[in-house]
ROLUMLUM-619864 format. One record per residue: residue number from 1; x, y, z of N, C-alpha, C in turn; residue in one letter. Coordinates in pm, 1 decimal, decimal comma. Each point is the difference from the previous one (the first is absolute). Layout:
BEGIN
> NUM/X/Y/Z/X/Y/Z/X/Y/Z/A
...
***
This chain:
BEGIN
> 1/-4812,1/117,0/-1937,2/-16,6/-143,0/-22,9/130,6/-61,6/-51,2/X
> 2/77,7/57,3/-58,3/111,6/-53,9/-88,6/121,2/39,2/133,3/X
> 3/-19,5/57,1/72,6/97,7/8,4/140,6/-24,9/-73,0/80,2/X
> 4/-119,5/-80,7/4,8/-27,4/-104,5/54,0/70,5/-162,4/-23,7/X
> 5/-25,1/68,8/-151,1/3,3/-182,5/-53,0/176,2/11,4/4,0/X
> 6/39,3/117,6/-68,8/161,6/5,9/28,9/25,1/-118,1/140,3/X
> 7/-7,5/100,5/130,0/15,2/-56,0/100,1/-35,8/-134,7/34,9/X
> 8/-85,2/-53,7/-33,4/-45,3/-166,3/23,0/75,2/-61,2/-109,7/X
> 9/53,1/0,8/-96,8/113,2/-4,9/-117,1/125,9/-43,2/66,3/X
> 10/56,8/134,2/65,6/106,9/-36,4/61,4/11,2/-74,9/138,0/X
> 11/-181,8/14,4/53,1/52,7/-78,6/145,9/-10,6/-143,8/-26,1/X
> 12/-87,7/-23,9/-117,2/31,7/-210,0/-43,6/87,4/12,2/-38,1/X
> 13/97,7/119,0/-89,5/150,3/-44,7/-84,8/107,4/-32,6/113,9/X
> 14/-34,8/60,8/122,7/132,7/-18,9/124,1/-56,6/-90,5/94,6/X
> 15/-108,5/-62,0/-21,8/-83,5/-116,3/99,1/62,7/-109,5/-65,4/X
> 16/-49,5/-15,9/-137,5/95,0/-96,1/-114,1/132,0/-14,4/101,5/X
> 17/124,1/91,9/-58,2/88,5/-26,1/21,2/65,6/-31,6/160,2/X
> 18/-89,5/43,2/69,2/37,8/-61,8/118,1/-19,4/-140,4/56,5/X
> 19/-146,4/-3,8/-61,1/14,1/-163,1/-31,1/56,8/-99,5/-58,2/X
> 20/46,2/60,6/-155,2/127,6/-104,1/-73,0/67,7/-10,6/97,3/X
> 21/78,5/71,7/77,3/162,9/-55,3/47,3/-64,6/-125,7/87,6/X
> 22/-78,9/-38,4/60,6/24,0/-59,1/161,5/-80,4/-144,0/-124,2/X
> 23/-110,0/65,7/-116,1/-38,0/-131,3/-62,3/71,0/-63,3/-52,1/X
> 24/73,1/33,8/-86,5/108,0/-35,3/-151,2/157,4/-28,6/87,8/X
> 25/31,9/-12,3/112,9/141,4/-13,9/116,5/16,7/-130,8/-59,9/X
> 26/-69,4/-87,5/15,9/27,5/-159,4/4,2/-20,9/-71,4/-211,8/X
> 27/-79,8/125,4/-69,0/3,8/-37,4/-177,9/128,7/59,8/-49,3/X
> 28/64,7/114,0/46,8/43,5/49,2/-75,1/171,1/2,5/35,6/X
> 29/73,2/-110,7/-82,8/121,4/47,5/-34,4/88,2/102,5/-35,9/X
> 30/91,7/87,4/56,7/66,8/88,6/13,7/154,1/-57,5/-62,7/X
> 31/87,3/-32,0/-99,5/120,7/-20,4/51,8/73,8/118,4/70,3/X
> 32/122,6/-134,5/-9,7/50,1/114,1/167,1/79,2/105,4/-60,6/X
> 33/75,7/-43,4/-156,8/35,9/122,6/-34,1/-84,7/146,9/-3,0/X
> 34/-112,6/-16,5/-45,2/-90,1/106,6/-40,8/-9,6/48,7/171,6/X
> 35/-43,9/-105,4/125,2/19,9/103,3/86,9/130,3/26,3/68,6/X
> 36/117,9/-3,6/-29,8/92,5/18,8/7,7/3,7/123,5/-71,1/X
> 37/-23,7/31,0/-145,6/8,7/139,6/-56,2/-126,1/101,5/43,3/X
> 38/-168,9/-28,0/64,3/-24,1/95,6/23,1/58,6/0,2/173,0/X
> 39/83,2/-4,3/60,9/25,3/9,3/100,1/99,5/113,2/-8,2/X
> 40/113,2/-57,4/-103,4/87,3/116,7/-14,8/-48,5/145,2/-48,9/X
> 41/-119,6/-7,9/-62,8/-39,2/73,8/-88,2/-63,1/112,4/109,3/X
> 42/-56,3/-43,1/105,9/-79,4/56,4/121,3/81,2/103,4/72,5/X
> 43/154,2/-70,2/-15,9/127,5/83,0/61,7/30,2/83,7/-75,0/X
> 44/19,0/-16,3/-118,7/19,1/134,6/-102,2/-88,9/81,7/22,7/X
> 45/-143,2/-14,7/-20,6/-52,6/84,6/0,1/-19,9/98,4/123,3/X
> 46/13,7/-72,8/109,7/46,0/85,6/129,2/148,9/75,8/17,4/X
> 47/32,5/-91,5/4,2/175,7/124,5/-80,2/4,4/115,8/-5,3/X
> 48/-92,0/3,4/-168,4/-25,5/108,6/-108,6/-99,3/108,1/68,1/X
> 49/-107,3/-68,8/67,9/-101,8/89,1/125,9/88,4/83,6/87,8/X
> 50/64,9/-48,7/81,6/121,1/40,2/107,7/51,1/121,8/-98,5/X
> 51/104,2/-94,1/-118,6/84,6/132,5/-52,3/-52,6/90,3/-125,5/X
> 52/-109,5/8,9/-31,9/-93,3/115,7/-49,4/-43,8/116,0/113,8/X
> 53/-21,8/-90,8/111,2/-52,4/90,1/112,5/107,0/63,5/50,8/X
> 54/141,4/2,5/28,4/40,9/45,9/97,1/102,7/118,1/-104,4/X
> 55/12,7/-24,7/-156,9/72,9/49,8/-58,7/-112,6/119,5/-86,0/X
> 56/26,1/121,3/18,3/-52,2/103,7/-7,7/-7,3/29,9/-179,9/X
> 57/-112,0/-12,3/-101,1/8,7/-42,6/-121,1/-47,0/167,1/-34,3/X
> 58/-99,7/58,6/47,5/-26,7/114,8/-56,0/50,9/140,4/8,8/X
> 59/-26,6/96,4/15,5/21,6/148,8/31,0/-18,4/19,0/155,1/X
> 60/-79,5/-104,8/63,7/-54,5/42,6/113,7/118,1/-60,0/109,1/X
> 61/51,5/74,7/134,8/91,5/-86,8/101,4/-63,7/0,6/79,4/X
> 62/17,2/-193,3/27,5/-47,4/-38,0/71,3/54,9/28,8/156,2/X
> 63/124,6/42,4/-5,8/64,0/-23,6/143,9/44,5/-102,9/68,3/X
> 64/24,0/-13,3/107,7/26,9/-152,7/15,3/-104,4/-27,4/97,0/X
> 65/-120,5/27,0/42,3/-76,5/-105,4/69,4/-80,5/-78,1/-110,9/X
> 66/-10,6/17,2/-94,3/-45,0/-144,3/-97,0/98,3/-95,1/5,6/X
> 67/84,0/60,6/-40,0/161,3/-140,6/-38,5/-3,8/-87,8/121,8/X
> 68/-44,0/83,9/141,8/11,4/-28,9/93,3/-56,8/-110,1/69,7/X
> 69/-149,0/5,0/-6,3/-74,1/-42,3/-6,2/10,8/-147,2/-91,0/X
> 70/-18,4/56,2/-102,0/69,7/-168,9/-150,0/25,6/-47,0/95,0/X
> 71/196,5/45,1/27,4/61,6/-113,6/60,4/-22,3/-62,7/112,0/X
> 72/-59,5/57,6/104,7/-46,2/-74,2/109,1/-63,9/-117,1/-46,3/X
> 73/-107,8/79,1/-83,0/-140,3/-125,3/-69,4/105,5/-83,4/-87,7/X
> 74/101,4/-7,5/-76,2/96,4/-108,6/-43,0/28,8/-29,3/53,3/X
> 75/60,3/-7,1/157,5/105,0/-23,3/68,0/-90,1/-136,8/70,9/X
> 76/-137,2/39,7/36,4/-81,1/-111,2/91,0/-37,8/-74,0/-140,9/X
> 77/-23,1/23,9/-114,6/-32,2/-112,5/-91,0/101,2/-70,1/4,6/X
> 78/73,9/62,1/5,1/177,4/-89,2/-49,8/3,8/-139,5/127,9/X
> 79/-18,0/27,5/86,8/-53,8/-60,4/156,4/-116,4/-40,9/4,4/X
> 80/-83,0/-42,6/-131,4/-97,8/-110,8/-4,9/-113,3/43,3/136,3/X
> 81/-32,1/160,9/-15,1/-105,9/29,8/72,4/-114,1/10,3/-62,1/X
> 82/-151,5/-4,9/74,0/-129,7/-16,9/-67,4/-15,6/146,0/-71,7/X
> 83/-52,0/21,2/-95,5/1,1/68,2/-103,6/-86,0/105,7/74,8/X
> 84/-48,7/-28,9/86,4/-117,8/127,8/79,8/108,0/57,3/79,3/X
> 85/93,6/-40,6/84,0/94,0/21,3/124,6/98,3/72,1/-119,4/X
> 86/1,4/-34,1/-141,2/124,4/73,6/-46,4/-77,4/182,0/-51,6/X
> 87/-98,0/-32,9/-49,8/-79,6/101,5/-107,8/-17,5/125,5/142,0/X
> 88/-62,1/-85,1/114,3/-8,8/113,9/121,5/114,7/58,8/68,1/X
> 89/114,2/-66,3/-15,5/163,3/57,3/34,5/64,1/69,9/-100,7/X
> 90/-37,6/-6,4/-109,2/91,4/74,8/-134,1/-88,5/132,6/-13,1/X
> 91/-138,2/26,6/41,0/-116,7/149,1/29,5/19,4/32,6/115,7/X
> 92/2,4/-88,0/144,8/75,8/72,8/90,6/102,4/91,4/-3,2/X
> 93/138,5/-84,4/-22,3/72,5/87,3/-39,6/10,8/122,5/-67,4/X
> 94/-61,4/-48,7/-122,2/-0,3/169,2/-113,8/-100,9/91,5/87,2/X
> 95/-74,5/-0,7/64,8/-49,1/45,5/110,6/24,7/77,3/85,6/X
> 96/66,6/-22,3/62,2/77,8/-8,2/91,6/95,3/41,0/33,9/X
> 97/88,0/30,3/-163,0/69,2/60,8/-3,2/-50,5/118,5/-59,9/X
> 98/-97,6/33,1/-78,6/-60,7/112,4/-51,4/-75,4/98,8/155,2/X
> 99/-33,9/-64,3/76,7/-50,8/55,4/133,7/135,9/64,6/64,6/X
> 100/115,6/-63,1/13,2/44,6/91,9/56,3/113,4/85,7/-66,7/X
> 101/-60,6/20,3/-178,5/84,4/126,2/-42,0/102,3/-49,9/-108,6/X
> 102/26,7/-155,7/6,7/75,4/-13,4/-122,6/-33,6/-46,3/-100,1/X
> 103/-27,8/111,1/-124,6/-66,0/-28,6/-178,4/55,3/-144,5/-33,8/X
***
């Protein structure tokens, strides 16, 4: 019962919020600085995604079809591609290259 109610919990908490954006578009003031800083802020944090991922932090080597992979998937973000066309080219690759033999 309580895995229930969980679930109906979260499916009005993300029904909610899908409805704020398209309701609250025309109430709600944004200045432009604030979206000016989470804009930049969106880029950092992709950056830091990219170069956490491709720079090898633990005991474990990665090899280069991860790095590999990253950079492709950076290379089409960098080129303002849809985030599905990048996420499926940066796993291709590491893929791809793991299929035919290089760690």
């Amino acid at each position: 019962m309580m895995l229930a109610a969980g679930i109906f919990a979260l499916a009005a908490g993300t029904y909610a919020f899908r409805w704020a954006g398209p309701a609250l578009r025309e109430r709600v003031r944004i200045p432009a600085r604030t979206v000016r800083l989470l804009e930049i802020g969106a880029v950092v944090l992709l950056t830091a995604l990219v170069a956490v991922t491709t720079l090898p932090l633990g005991s474990s080597d990665l090899g280069f079809a991860m790095p590999a992979g990253v950079l492709v998937g950076g290379a089409l973000a960098w080129k303002q591609q849809p985030i599905l066309v990048v996420i499926l080219a940066a796993a291709s690759t590491t893929a791809l290259l793991r299929l035919v033999g290089v760690s």
